[in-house]
C-alpha positions in Angstrom: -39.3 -51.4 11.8 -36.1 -52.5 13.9 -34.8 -54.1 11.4 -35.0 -51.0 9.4 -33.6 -48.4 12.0 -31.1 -51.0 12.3 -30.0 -50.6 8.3 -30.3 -47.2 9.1 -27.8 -46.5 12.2 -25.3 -49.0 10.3 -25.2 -47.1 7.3 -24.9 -43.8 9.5 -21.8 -45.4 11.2 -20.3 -46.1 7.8 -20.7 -43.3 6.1 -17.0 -41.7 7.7 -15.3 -44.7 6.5 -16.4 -44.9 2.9 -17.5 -41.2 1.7 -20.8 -40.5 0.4 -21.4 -37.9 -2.5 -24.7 -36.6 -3.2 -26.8 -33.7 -5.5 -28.4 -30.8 -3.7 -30.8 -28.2 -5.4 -30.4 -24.7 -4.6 -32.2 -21.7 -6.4 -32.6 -24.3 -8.8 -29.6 -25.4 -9.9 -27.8 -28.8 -9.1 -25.1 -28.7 -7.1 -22.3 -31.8 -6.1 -20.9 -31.9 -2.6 -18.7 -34.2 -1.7 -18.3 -35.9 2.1 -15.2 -35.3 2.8 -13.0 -37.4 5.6 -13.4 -35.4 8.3 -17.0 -35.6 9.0 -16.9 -31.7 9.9 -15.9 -31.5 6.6 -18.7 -31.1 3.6 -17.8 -29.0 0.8 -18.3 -28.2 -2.7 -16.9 -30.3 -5.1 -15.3 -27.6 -6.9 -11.4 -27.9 -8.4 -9.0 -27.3 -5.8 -6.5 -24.2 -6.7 -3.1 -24.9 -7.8 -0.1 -23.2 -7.7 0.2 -23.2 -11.1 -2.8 -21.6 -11.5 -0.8 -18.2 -11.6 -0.3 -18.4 -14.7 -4.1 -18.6 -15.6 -3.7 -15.0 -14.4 -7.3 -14.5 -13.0 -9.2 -15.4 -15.7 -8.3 -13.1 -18.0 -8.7 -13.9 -22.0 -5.9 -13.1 -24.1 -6.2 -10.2 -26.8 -3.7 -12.1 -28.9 -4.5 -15.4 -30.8 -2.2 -17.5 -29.1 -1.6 -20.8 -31.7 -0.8 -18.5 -34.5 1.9 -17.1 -31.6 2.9 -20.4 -30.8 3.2 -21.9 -34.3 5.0 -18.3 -35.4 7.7 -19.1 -32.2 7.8 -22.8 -33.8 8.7 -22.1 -36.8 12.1 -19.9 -35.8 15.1 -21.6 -37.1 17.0 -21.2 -34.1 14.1 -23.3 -32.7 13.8 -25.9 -34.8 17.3 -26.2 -35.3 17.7 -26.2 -31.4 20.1 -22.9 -31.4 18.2 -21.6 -28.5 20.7 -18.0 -29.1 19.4 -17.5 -32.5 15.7 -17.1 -31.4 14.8 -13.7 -30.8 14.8 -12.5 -27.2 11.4 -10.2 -27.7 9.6 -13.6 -27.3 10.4 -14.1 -23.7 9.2 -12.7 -20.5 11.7 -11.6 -18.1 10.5 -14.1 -15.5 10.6 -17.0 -17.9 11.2 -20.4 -16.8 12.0 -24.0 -18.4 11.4 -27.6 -16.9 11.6 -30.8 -18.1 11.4 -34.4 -16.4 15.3 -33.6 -14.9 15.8 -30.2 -16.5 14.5 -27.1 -14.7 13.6 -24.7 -13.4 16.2 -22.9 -15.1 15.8 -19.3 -16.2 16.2 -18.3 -20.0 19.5 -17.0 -19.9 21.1 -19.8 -18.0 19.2 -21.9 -20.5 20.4 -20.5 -23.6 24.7 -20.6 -21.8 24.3 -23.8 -21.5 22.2 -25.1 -25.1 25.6 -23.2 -25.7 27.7 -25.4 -24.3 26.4 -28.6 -25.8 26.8 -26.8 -29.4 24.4 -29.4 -30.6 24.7 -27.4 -34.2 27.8 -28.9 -34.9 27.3 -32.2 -33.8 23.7 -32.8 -35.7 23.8 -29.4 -38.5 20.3 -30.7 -40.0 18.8 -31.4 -36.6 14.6 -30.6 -37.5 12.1 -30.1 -34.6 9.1 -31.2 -36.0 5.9 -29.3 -34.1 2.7 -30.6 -34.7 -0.8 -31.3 -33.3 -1.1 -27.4 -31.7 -4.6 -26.8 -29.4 -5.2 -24.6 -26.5 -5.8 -25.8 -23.0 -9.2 -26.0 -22.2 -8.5 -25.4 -18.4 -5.7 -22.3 -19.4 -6.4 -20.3 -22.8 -2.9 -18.9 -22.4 -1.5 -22.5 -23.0 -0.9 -24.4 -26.2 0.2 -28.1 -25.7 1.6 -29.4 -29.0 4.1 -32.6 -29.8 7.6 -32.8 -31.5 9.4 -34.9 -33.1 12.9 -34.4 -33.7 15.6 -36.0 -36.7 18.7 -35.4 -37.3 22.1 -37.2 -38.6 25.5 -36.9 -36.4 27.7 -35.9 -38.8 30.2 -33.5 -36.6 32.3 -34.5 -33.3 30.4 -34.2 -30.0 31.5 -32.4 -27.6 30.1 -30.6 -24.7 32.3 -27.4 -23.3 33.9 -28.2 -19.3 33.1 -32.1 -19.8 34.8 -34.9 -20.8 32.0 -35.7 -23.0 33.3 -36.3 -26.5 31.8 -38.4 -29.2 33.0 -38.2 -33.4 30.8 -38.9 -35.8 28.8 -41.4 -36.4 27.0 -40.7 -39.2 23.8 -42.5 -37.5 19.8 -41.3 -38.1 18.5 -40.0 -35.0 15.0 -40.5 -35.1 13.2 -39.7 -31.8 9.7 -40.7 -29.9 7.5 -38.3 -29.9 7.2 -35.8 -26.9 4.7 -33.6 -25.7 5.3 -29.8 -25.2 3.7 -26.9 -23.6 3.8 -23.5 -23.6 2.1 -20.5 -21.9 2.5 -16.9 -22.1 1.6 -14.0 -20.0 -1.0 -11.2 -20.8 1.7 -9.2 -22.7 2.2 -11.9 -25.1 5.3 -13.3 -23.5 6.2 -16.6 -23.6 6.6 -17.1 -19.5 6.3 -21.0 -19.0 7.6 -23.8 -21.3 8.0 -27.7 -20.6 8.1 -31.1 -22.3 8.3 -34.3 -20.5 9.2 -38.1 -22.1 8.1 -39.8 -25.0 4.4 -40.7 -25.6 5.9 -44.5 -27.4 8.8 -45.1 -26.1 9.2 -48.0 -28.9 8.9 -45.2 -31.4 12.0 -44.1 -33.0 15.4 -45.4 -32.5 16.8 -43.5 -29.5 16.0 -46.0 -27.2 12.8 -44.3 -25.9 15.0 -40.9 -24.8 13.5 -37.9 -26.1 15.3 -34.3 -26.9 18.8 -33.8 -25.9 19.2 -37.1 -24.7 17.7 -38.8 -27.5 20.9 -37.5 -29.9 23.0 -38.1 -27.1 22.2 -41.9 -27.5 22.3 -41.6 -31.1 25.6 -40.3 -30.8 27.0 -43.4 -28.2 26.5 -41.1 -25.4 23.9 -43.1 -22.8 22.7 -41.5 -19.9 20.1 -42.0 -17.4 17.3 -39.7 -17.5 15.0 -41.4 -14.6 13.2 -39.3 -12.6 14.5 -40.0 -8.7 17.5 -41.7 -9.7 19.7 -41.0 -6.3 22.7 -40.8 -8.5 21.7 -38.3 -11.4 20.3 -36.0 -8.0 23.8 -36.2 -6.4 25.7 -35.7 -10.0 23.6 -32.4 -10.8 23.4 -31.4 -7.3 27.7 -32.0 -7.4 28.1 -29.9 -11.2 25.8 -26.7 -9.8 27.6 -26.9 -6.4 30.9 -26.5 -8.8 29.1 -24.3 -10.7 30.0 -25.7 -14.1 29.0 -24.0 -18.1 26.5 -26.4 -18.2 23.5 -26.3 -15.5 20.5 -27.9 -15.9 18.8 -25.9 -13.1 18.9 -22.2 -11.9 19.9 -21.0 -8.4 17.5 -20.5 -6.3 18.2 -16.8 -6.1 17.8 -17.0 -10.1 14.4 -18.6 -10.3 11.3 -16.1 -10.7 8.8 -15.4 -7.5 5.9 -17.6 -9.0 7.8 -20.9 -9.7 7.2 -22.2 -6.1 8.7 -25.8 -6.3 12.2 -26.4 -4.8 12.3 -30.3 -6.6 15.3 -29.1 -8.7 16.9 -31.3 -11.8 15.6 -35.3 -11.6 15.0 -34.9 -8.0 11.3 -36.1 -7.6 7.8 -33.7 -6.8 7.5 -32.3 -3.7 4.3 -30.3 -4.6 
């Protein structure tokens, strides 16, 4: 019997340091609560909220069948081609917002000045988004998270507008990795959120693992670091939308919509 309170008060004691969870029935249902590490602390183990979780709006279900939407905004020439001006404005909400790994959050119309600027049409004329692999989020049905790969051959001079960024033609494949893309609209049927982030293989391809823009960039002799905390890309970005240059790869603050709530700006790293 000592022995056994003994086992007893040891396992009590340890109980703060290594968590316990355990299954409680209540009006007949299971339910998991999970010791938390404050011992004052014994909760449900439900999802915590998110502040992304705006854009689930409430729970609603959309009235509008939102891959057909998805596949329809796909299949735009000026978005497979990568003419972001060319794609109808009607699609976009006016609180809209894109991010990337070290792009973002940048509004649409600062995002379509400076896809501008970079006149990637003339560079790469045949440039081909490919969009496959559409489903909804199980978690937000106003999501769709879909891949892309992109090709295209650099046939026309590079050049990007306020730079001294130049490179002539190549004539060279560019075959990227693919990448993973989302995109969520709003209850009107506007598109409100999009990302992408880096490749799924970075041995796919022939862009050195660089996705997107800065997968043709390499293609065309152009190499840039795209790392995510790199002290150097922070400063250079932080330096170009201090001088307020044509092309920005974030919005001012004062530019950015009420529900984005993250100040990590360009490749500087998460702080939420």
């Amino acid at each position: 019997a000592i022995h056994n309170r003994f086992t007893l008060a040891t396992l009590l004691l340890l109980l703060p340091l290594l968590g316990f969870a355990f299954n409680a029935i209540k009006n007949g249902a299971v339910q998991n609560f999970r010791y938390c590490e404050s011992p004052s602390l014994v909760r449900l183990d439900a999802e915590q909220s998110q502040w992304l979780d705006v854009l689930k709006w409430d729970g609603a279900q959309p009235d509008f069948d939102v891959l057909e939407l998805v596949q329809k905004f796909t299949s735009e020439p000026g978005y497979k081609s990568f003419v972001l001006r060319n794609i109808p404005t009607d699609y976009f909400a006016e609180d809209y917002i894109f991010r990337g790994p070290i792009v973002g959050p940048v509004n649409r119309k600062d995002l379509v000045e400076t896809n501008t600027v970079f006149a990637i049409e003339k560079a790469f004329p045949d440039l081909d988004r490919q969009a496959f692999g559409f489903t909804v989020d199980p978690e937000n049905p106003f999501r769709v998270l879909f891949f892309e790969r992109w090709k295209a051959t650099h046939t026309g001079e590079l050049t990007v507008e306020g730079t001294p960024l130049s490179a002539p033609a190549t004539g060279k494949r560019s075959i990227s990795p693919v990448m993973p893309f989302s995109i969520t609209f709003n209850p009107k049927g506007k598109i409100v959120y999009e990302t992408l982030t880096t490749a799924v293989d970075r041995f796919e391809g022939n862009t050195m693992g660089k996705v997107a823009v800065f997968g043709l960039l390499e293609t065309a002799g152009i190499s840039l670091d795209n790392s995510v905390g790199d002290p150097v890309l922070v400063f250079q970005q932080k330096l170009n939308r201090f001088l307020n240059a044509k092309a920005q790869v974030y919005s001012k603050e004062e530019d950015v919509p009420g529900w984005w709530k993250s100040k990590a700006v360009g490749a500087e790293k998460n702080d939420m």
